[in-house]
Structures are given as C-alpha cells and as structure tokens.
N, C-alpha and C positions, 0 to 999 in steps of 0.2 A: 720468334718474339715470345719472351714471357709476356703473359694476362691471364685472365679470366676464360674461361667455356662458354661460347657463345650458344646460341640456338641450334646453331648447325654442327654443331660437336666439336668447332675447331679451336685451338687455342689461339691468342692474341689478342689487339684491341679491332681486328677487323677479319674477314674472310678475305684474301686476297685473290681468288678465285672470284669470290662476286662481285666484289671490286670492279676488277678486269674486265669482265663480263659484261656490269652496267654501263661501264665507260665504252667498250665495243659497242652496243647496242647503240649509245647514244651516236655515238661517231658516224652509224653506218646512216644515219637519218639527214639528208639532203639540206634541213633548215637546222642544223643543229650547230654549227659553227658560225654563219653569220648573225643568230639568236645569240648565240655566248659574247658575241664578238659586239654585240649591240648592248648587251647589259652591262658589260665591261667598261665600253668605252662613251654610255651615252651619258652628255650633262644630265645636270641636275634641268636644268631651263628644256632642254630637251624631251625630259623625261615630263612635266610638266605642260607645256605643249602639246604632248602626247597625250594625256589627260583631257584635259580642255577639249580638243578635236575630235574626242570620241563625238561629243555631242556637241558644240557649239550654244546651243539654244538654252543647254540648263544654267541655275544658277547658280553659277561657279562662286566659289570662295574659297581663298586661302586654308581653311580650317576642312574643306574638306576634300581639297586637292593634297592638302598632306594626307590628309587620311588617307585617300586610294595610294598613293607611295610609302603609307606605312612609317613616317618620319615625324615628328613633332614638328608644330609652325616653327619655331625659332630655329632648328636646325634647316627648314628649306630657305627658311630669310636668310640667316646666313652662307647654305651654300650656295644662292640666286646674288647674294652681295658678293661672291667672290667670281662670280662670271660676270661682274658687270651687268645685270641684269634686276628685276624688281616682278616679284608676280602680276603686279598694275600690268606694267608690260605687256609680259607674255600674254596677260590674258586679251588687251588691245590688240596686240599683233593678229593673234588666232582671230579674232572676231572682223576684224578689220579683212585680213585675207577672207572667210570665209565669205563676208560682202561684198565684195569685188565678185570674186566665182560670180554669186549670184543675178548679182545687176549686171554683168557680162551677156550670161547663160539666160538673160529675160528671165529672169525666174519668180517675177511679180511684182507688185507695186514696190514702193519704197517699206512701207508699212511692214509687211510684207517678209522684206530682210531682216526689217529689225529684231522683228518678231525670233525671226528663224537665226539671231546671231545673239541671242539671249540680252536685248536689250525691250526692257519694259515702255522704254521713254521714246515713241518718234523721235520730238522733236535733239531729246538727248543724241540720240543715236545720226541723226542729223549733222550737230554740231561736231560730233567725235569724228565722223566720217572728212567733215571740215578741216578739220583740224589737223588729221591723220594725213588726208592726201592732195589738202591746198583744194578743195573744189568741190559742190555738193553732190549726194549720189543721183542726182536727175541730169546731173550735167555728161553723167559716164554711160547712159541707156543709148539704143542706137537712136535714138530720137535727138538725143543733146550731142551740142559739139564736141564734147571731148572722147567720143568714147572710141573712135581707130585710135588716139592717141593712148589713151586709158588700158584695151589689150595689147599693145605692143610692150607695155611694162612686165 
C-alpha cells in the first residue's frame, strides 16, 4: 500500500502487523466477543435501561441520560420512537422493577423504596406503583395479601 511514514517506520495508511496483533490480543480475552456482540446488537431502550439501573435512586433525565450515551436528546427520542418505546417508559419500568425487588426482599418501609427508586413524592410513588401494577405496594409485603401472588410474577 502506498501512504505516508508512519511512527514505526512503515509505509501505508496502517501497521498491519499491529493491527494483527491488537485484534489477537483482544480475541484471546474471554469477555471480548460477548462485549462486542452486546454493543453491536444492543437497542437503544436497552442501552438506556442500562443507564438508569446503574443507580435507580438518582435523578434521572432525559438530557442526561443522553449524555452518559453520548447522543443528543432528539436523536435518543427518535431512536426510543422507532423501538416503540418513550424514555417515560423506560425510566418507569427500571423504577417500578427495582420496587418490587425491594418490597419482596423487606427492604423497608414503603417510604423507604421510594426513596431508594428515585422518587421524591411518597405519596406519587404510591400512585405510580398503582397504577403500574393494579394494587398498592403494602398490599405486595408478606404482611398483605397479595404478596405469594406478587413473587410468583
């Protein structure tokens, strides 16, 4: 290949040699193809999800859930609108699952969860919970009737 003189004295636009080399190196590493094979093939709403569940508790927003993926808001709105999906959503979903976990696991009062699923409002967090899974989170403790029903979900 015609090019330029690179640093290692070779001609072309690369070392094919270290090329090689990098790519062996990477290969021989046990988390190195199901890593590629996850950034390759994972949504957008996945990748977002991902985000959010690092911590549950903070306060998440759009603007800076793009930020950690490095994308502009209107390009994740749009690629969240072509999966059928809205970051509202996801970000209810994540919260919502991580409140179950907890009110399963007894992991404190109701209070408590909300706290720990990044909602400011009891009694909001309350209704969302309502809303989300037909029944309030006192009713899902092993104290209330629904909760064998509630883990078996």
């Amino acid at each position: 290949c015609a090019g330029t003189d690179n640093s290692y004295g070779e001609t072309g636009p690369e070392n094919p040699f270290l090329t090689f080399a990098l790519v062996s190196a990477f290969c021989e590493q046990d988390i190195f193809f199901p890593f590629l094979k996850t950034c390759l093939k994972q949504s957008m709403a996945d990748q977002v999800a991902t985000v959010i569940n690092r911590n549950v508790s903070e306060n998440w927003t759009i603007h800076r859930v793009a930020g950690e993926l490095y994308v502009s808001v209107s390009l994740l709105k749009k690629k969240l609108k072509e999966e059928n999906t809205s970051y509202t959503r996801i970000l209810l979903e994540c919260r919502m699952k991580k409140a179950s976990e907890l009110i399963v696991m007894q992991e404190g009062a109701v209070k408590k969860v909300a706290y720990q699923c990044g909602y400011s409002s009891v009694p909001y967090f309350i209704s969302q919970f309502r809303k989300y899974y037909g029944y309030t989170p006192s009713r899902c403790k092993p104290d209330g009737n629904l909760f064998y029903s509630f883990i078996a979900k």
